[in-house]
N, C-alpha and C positions, 0 to 999 in steps of 0.2 A: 286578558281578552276573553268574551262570551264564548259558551260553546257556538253559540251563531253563527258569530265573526267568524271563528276557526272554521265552522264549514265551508261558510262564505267561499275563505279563503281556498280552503281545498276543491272547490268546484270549479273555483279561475284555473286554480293550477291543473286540476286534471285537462278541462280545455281544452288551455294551452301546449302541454306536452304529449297527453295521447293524439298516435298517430292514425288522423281519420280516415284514410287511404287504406290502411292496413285492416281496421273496423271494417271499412265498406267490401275491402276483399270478401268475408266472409258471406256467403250465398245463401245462407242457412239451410245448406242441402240436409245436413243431418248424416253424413258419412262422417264423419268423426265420433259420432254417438258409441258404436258398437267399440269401439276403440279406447271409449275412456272407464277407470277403474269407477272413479266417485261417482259415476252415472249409474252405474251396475249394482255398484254396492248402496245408494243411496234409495232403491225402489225407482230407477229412472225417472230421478226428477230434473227438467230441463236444467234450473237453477244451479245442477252439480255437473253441468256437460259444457266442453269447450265452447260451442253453440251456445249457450244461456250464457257465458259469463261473457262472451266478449257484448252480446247483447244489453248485460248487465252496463259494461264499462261504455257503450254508446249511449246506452240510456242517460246516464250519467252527461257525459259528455254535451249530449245535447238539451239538457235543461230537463228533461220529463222523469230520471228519480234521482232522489236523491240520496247521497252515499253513506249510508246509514249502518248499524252491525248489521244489518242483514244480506246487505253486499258485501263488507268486508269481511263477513263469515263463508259465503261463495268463496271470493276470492282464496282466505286463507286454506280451506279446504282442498284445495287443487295441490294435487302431487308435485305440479311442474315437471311429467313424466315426460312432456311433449308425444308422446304418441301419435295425438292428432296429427298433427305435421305433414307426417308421411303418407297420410290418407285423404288431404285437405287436395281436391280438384282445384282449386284458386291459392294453391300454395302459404294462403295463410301463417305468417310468422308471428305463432300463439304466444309463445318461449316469452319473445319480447316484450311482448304486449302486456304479458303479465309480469315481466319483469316489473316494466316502466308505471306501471298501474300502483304495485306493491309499493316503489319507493314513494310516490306520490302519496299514499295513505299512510305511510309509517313519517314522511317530513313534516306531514300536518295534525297529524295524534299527540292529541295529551295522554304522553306514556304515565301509568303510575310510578311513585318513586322507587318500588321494589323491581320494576320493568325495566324503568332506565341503568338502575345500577348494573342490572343480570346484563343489557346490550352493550352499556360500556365496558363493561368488564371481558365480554366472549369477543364480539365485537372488532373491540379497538386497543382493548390490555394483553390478549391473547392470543389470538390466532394471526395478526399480523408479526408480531414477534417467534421466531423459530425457538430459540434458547428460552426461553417462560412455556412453550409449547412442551420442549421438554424437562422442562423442572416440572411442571403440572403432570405429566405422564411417568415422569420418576417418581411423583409420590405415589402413583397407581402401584407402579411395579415393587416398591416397599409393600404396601398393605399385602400385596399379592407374594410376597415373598419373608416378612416376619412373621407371619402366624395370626395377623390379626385379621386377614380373609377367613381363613377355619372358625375362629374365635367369632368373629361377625355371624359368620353362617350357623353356630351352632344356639348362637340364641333366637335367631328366626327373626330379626329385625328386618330384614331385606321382605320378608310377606309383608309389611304393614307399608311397603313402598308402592307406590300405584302402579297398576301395570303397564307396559311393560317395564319398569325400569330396574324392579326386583331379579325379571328373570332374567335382562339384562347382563345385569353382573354378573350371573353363570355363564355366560358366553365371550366373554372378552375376552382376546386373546394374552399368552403369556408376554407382560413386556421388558423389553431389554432392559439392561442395567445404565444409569445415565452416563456414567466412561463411553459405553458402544455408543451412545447417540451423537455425544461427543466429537467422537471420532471415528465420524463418517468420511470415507476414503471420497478426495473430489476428481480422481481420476483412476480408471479400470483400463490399464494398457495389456492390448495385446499382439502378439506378433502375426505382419502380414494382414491389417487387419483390410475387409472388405468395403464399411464404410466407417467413419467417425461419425457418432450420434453423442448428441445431447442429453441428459436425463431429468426432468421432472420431478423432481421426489416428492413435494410435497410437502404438508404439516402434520396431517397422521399419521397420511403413508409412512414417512420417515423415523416416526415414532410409535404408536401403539402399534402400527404394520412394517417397520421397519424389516422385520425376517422377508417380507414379499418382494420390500424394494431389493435386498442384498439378492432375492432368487433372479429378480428381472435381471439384475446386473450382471451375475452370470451366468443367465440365456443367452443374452445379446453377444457376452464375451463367446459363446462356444458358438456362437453363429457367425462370429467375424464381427465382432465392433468394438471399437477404441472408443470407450465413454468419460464423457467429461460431466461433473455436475458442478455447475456454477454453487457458491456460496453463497453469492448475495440476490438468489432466485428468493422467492416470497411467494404463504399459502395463495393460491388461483384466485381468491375471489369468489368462489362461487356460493360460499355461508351468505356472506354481505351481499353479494347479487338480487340471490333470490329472500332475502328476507329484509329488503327494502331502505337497504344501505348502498346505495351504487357510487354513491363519491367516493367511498372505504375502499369499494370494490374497484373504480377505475387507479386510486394510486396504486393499488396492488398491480392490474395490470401492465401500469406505466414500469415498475421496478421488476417486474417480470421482463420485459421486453429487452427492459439494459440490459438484464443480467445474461442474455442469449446470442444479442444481436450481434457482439463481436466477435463469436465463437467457431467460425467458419466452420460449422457443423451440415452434415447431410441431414438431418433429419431432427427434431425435437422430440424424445419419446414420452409417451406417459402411459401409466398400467392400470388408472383408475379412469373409468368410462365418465363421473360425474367431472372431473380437475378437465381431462382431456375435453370435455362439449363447452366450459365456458370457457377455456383455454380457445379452442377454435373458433369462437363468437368474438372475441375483442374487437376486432373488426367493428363489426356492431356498437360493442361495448363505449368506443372511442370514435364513433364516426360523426360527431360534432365538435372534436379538435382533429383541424386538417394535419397539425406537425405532428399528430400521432398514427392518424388514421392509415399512411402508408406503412409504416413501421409495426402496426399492430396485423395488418393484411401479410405482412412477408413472414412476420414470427409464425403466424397463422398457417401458411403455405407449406412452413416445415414439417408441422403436428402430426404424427401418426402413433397409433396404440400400439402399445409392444407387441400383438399377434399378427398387422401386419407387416412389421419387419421382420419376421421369426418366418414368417410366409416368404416375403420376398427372399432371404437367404437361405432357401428352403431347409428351414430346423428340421421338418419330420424326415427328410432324405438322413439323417443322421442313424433313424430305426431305434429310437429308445422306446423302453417297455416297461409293464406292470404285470406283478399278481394280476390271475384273472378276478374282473371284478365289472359291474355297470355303475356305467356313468353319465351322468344328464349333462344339461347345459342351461343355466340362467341368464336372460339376457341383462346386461346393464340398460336402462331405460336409454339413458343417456348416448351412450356407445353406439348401441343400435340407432333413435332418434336422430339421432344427431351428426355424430362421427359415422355416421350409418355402414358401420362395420359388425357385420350378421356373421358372415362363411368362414373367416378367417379364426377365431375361437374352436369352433366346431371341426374346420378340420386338421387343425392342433391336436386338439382333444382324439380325433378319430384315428390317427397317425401312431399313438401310443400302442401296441401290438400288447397282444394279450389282454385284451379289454376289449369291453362291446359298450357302444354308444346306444342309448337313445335318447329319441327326441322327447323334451318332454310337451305337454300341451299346453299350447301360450304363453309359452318359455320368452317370446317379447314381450309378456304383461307385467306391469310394473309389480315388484315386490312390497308396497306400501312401506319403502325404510325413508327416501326421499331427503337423505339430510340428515334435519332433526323431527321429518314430520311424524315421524312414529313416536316424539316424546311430547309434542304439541298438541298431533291430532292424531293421539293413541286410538281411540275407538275407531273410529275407520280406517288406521291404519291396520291394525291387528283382523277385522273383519276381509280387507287384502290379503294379508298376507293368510289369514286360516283360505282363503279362496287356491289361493298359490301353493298350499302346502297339499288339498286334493292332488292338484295333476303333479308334484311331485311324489306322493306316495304311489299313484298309479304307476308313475314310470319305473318302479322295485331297482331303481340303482342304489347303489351302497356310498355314492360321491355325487354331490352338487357342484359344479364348477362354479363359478362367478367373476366377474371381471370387476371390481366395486368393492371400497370398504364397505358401504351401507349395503349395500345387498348381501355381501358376506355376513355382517352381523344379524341380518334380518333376516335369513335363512338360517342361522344360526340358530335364533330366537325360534324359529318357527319347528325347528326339529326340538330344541326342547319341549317345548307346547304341546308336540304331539306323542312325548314319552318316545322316542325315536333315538334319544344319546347311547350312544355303542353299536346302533347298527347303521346309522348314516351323516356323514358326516360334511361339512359344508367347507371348500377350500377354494383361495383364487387362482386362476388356471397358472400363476407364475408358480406357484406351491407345486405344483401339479406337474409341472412339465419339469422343474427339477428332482424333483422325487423320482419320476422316470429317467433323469439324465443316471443319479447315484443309482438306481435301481439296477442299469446296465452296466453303471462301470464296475459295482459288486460284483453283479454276476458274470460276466469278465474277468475281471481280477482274479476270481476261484477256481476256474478253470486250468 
């Protein structure tokens, strides 16, 4: 087929499936402007602002341009921080819009063959598969553990990596051995519990972050929760989502929903701001198949982030403590946007005695990790994140909190960049709140 034809094609489809109702919501007031990062960081050019792109995808829509790289260069460029969202007077549902845009230009691209095999492979070989997820992360945790990290490092191969992916590799965390991943416990009993929840785990979380998923677990346990974690739960979807795989993305959803729905659970938790916001969307996700769409809405109903179940059974009434020391707050994009859970983080975090909080500035602004958009759309990513590492250098805390693999590795990245390793360091608040739990039962114990 021409490339013609293939546009052709892609211009029926875009059409057809963008929703014009949702286009039309947008007023083009320009109150989401101040709000998005790529506006800011681009020298305010319309083209990078929620405002230009959905204008973009009408345009489109309506015959007047056509969908050329220079759209799907806008397009790609977008964090998917949703930001806007929460500032949109016409409640504009951007999220989706750019969902449903993405898969429409990724089903009608002529991938190259080096393209298609990297999608097939991350895709559809991997991250739907848990056990290949952790053999793939087992051979991390070898390099990281025979010597051939050192050996690597000391020939300086990693400089001639494009940034960030060099500095990267300085910042991953240590990973488990694959027995532990293994033999991940699928139920956390404990006595008298207050309510039974669910757990989330995940694909990374469970692996390369699996020490955060074990901290969550026993939060909830010292809060009162009997957790169950289903086995045949599957990654969220949200890789495939947003980078224009939604069929991949809806079976996930579909095998997610079984693996919960029987569970006569109180609550579904989840500790990653990015899993939990398209975890909460299936709804959406699935609202053009009716036999799912109720069942994706009640999974939905259950979702809450592990700081506000730690809130509701009030964890800080418990009075765990730290060295004195300050400590900021990063928001998850997502978490906040989204799950629009802001206070519950913070006053976790403010609850820990012997520690001083503060705020940092624009601590809701996206950290430019976004995924994988910091290894796609590294330049503007990293121009973010040096943005994001100002107002945390002014906040002089010794601890980044974050609620987010990707924003933990991106904060990560951003303290080594600024020659910063040893004096501050980047942890997710489940790290955080158990370090205070042991922190008080030591000094207890010694007494």
């Amino acid at each position: 087929m021409s490339t013609e034809s293939k546009k052709q094609e892609m211009i029926i489809d875009w059409q057809k499936r963008m929703d014009q109702d949702e286009m039309l919501n947008c007023m083009r007031c320009g109150f989401c402007l101040p709000s998005c990062p790529t506006y800011e960081e681009s020298g305010f050019q319309e083209s990078q602002s929620p405002r230009g792109r959905i204008a973009l995808m009408k345009g489109v829509a309506d015959g007047l341009i056509e969908p050329d790289e220079k759209v799907e260069e806008s397009l790609n460029q977008c964090l998917g921080c949703r930001a806007c969202e929460p500032v949109c007077p016409s409640g504009v549902k951007y999220g989706h819009l750019l969902e449903e845009v993405r898969d429409v230009v990724n089903q009608n691209k002529t991938h190259s063959f080096p393209e298609k095999v990297i999608r097939r492979g991350v895709f559809y070989e991997l991250f739907p598969h848990q056990n290949r997820m952790r053999m793939a992360v087992g051979f991390l945790g070898l390099y990281q553990r025979t010597g051939l990290q050192k050996a690597v490092r000391k020939t300086k191969l990693l400089n001639r990596l494009p940034e960030p992916m060099g500095t990267m590799e300085k910042v991953l965390p240590q990973v488990p051995k694959m027995r532990d991943m293994k033999n991940r416990p699928v139920h956390y009993h404990t006595e008298n519990p207050q309510k039974r929840v669910a757990f989330f785990s995940g694909c990374l979380m469970d692996t390369m972050f699996m020490s955060t998923n074990d901290a969550t677990a026993k939060l909830l346990q010292k809060a009162g929760c009997d957790i169950v974690i289903p086995e045949s739960q599957a990654c969220c979807g949200a890789l495939h989502g947003h980078s224009g795989e939604k069929e991949k993305a809806k079976a996930m959803a579909k095998r997610n929903i079984e693996a919960f729905e029987e569970l006569n659970v109180d609550y579904i938790v989840t500790n990653a701001g990015g899993c939990g916001a398209f975890l909460i969307d299936y709804g959406h996700l699935l609202k053009d198949e009716p036999e799912w769409t109720e069942r994706a809405e009640t999974f939905a109903g259950k979702l809450k982030d592990m700081s506000t179940v730690l809130m509701e059974l009030d964890f800080p009434g418990r009075g765990y403590r730290l060295p004195e020391q300050v400590i900021t707050y990063q928001d998850s994009c997502h978490l906040k946007n989204v799950m629009h859970t802001t206070t519950e983080p913070r006053q976790l975090i403010q609850s820990i005695q012997g520690t001083e909080y503060k705020e940092m500035k624009d601590a809701g602004r996206c950290c430019g990790s976004a995924g994988i958009y910091n290894i796609v759309e590294s330049e503007m990513s990293m121009k973010i994140l040096d943005s994001k590492m100002i107002n945390a250098k002014a906040a002089k805390a010794a601890t980044i909190v974050t609620t987010n693999p990707g924003c933990l590795l991106q904060m990560k990245l951003g303290i080594e960049r600024e020659g910063l390793s040893g004096q501050v360091r980047a942890v997710h608040l489940a790290d955080l709140l158990l370090e205070a739990v042991e922190y008080e039962e030591k000094e207890v114990s010694s007494v």
